[in-house]
TORDO-991503 format. One record per residue (C-alpha): x, y, z. Coordinates in steps of 0.05 Angstrom, whole numbers, padded with zeros to 5 digits, always signed. Example, Ala and Ser with C-alpha at 12.3 -4.5 7.8 and 13.67 -1.06 7.14 Angstrom:
TORDO-991503
+00246-00090+00156 +00273-00021+00143 
This chain:
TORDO-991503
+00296-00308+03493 +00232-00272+03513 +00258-00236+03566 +00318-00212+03522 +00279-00186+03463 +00224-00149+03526 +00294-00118+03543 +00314-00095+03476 +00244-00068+03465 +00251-00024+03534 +00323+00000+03515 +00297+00026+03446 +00235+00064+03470 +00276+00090+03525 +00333+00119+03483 +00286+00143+03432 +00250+00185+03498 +00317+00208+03514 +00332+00230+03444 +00272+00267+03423 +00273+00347+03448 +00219+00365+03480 +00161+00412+03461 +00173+00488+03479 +00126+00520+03515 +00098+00579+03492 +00111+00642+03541 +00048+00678+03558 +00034+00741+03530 +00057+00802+03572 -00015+00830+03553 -00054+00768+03566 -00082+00798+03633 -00082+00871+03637 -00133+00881+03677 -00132+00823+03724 -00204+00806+03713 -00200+00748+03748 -00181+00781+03813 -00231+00801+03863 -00212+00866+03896 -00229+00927+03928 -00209+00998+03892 -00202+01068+03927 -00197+01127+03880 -00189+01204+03893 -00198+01258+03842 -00175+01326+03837 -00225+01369+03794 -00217+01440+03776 -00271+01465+03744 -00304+01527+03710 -00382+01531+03719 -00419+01568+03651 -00495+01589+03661 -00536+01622+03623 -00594+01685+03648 -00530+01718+03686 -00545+01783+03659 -00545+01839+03701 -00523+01908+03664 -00525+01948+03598 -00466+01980+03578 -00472+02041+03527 -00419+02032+03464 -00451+02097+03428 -00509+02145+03440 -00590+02130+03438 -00625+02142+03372 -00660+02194+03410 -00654+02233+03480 -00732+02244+03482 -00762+02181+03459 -00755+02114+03493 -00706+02056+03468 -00688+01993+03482 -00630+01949+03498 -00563+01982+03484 -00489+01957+03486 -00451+01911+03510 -00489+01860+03557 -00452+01856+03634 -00464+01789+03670 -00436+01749+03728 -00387+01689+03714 -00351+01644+03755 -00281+01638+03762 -00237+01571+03754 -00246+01536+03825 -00223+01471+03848 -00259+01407+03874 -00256+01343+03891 -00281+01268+03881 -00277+01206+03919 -00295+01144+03922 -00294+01060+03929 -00314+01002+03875 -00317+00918+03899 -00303+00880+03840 -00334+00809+03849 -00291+00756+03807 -00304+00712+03772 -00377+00738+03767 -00346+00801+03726 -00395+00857+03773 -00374+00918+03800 -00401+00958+03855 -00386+01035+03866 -00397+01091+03913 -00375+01160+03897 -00388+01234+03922 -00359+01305+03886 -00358+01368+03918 -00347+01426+03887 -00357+01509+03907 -00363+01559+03856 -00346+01631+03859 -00346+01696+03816 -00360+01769+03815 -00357+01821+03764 -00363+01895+03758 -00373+01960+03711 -00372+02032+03710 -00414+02084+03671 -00381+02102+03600 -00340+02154+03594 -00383+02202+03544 -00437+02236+03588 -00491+02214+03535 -00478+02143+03547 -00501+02108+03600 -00495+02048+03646 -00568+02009+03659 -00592+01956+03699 -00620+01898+03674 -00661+01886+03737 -00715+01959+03762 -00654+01998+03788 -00700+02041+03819 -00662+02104+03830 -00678+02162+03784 -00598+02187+03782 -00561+02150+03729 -00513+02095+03757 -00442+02113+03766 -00437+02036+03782 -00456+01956+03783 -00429+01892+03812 -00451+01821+03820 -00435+01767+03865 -00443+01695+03847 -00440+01626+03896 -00450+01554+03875 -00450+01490+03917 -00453+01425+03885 -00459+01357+03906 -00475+01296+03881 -00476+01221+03902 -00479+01161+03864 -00484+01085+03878 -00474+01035+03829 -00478+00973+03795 -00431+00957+03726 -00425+00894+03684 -00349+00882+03665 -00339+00857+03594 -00268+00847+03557 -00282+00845+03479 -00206+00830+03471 -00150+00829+03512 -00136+00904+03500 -00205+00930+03528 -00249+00932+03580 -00321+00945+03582 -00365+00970+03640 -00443+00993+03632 -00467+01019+03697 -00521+01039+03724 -00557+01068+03791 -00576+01104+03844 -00561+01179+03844 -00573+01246+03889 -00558+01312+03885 -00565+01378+03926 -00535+01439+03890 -00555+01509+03910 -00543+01583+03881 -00540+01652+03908 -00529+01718+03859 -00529+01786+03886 -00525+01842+03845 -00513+01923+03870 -00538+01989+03830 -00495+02049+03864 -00504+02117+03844 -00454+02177+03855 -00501+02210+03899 -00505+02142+03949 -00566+02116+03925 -00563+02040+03925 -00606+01984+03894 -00591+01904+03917 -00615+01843+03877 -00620+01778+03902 -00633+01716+03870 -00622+01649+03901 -00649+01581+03879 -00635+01510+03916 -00653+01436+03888 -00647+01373+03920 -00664+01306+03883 -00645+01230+03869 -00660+01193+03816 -00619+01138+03768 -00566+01140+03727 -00542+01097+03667 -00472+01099+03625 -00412+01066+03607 -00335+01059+03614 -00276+01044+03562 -00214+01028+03577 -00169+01017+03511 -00099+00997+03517 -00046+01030+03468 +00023+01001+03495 +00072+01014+03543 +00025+01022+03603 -00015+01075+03569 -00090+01074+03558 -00151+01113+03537 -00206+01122+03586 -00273+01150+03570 -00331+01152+03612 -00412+01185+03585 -00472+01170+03641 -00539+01201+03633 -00585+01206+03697 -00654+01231+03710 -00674+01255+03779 -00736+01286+03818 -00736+01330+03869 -00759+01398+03904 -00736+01464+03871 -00738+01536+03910 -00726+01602+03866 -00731+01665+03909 -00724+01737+03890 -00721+01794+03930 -00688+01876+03915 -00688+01934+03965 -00663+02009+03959 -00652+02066+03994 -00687+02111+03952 -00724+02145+03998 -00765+02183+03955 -00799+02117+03926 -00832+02092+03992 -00816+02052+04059 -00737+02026+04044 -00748+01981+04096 -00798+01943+04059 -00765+01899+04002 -00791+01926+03930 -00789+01857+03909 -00799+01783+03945 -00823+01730+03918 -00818+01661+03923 -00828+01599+03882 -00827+01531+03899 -00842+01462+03860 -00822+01397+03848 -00789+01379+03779 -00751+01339+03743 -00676+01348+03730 -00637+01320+03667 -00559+01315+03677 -00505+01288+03620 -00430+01267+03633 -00374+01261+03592 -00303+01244+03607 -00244+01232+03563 -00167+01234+03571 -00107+01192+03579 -00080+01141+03636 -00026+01098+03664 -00051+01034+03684 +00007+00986+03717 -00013+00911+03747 +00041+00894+03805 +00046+00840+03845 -00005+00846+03895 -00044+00919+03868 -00063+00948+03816 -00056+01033+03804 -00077+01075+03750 -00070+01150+03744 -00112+01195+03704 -00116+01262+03675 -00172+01294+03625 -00232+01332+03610 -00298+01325+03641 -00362+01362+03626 -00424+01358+03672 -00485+01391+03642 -00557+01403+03674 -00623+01425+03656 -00681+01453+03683 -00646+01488+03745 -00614+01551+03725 -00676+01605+03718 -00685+01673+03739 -00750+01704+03748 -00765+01775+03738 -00827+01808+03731 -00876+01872+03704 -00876+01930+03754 -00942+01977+03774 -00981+01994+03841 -00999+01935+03894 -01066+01917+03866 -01054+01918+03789 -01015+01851+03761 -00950+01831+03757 -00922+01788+03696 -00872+01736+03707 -00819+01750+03656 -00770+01678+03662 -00695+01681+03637 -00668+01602+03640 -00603+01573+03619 -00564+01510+03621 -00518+01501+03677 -00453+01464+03655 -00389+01447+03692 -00332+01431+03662 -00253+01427+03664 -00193+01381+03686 -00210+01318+03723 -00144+01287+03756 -00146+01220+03787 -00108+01169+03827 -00137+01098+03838 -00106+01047+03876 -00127+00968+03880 -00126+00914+03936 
């Protein structure tokens, strides 16, 4: 009897197995890894930038709207100001991260390039009591008929860095980084008085700065459905370096004196500090495949930096007496559309 009622005792616990439904599963959430933080991989990105660069102290010509208060006593500044801006030029960025998982750290390497050019010009007014007057010693003693300027930036800058990845919540990512940075960015501005007679004044002004120092910041990536995201980047760095600011003018007025001696050249050199801020916002496409990873970005970037952009002028009179430094400074920004493509392994 005992091994019939072991028997019965099987069958029942056995049907009742067969019987009972099992216990669904429940799918994974299509957004339960969007950024494959648990990957370790390599990233290569390339960025597209075309930029406008805005400084200040580019002033190089007066232009008369209406007549002096008086045609025998001296006056001051009058009209409209003429100065030298840059046009829309494009640039690039590039650049490779390691992501190390499961330790959530992130290592970067980036350069950007970009070359800035512009020019600008403007004639004497039309009524022949108005005039048009150098902001720089023109020198010659005819009125100009004429004025142009010139302008040239180079601009590059290197970072390496370091970034902590955090994920709040499934639908963002975190990264504050921070670094090594270096920069070398050089500018030359040349400006020309003509007269109608041929008499000719030049201007040149050229300054150069090359520096490294660190850099700290952060960057969001917020996820809004349908592969589409938010990214926004801000980094602040600090760097020292060695700054050159040089100044020189000729003419041909030959009355004046020697024209092949310069009427102005002087040099100044120092080293300074240099304070740059970043900001970068836009949207971007973000996909995870099956073995990479690609986003594609487009937005608005602005680069500012202080304590670069100055022009020094000065007081005139004979070789012996002094000569007053008279400096003009400004903030040099850039700032425009940033594309970029980045691509995961």
């Amino acid at each position: 009897m005992k091994w019939l009622f072991s028997a019965l005792i099987c069958s029942v616990v056995t049907l009742q197995g067969l019987t009972e439904s099992p216990v669904p599963q429940k799918p994974p959430a299509y957004d339960a890894d969007l950024f494959k933080r648990d990957v370790q991989v390599f990233s290569f990105y390339a960025e597209f930038l075309y930029w406008r660069v805005q400084e200040g102290a580019l002033d190089y010509a007066l232009k008369m709207r209406h007549p002096a208060w008086s045609a025998l006593s001296d006056s001051f500044a009058q009209g409209k100001f003429e100065k030298a801006t840059f046009n829309g030029d494009p640039g690039i960025r590039v650049g490779a991260s390691f992501f190390r998982a499961p330790k959530y750290w992130e290592m970067w390497v980036q350069y950007t390039r970009l070359t800035a050019r512009g020019q600008d010009s403007s004639g004497k007014p039309d009524p022949t009591n108005e005039f048009l007057t150098g902001t720089w010693p023109q020198i010659m003693t005819d009125p100009l008929s004429g004025a142009n300027t010139h302008i040239h930036l180079n601009y590059n800058v290197a970072d390496v860095l370091v970034d902590r990845y955090f994920n709040p919540n499934p639908h963002l990512r975190l990264r504050l980084i921070g670094g090594g940075t270096v920069a070398w960015i050089n500018q030359d501005w040349k400006i020309h008085y003509t007269t109608s007679a041929g008499g000719l004044t030049k201007v040149r002004n050229r300054w150069a700065y090359i520096g490294g120092g660190f850099r700290v910041g952060t960057i969001v990536d917020w996820f809004w459905g349908y592969d589409i995201y938010v990214t926004a980047s801000a980094s602040t760095g600090v760097l020292m370096g060695s700054y050159r600011n040089r100044a020189e003018q000729v003419t041909n007025f030959t009355p004046g004196g020697d024209t092949s001696v310069p009427v102005r050249k002087a040099d100044y050199r120092d080293a300074r500090p240099a304070f740059t801020v970043q900001a970068l916002l836009g949207p971007s496409w973000q996909k995870n495949c099956s073995s990479t990873r690609v986003e594609v970005f487009a937005g608005y970037e602005l680069n500012t930096w202080l304590n670069l952009q100055e022009v020094y002028r000065s007081t005139g009179g004979p070789p012996s007496v002094a000569k007053e430094t008279w400096i003009n400074t400004g903030m040099l920004t850039l700032q425009g559309l940033t594309t970029r493509v980045t691509v995961d392994f």
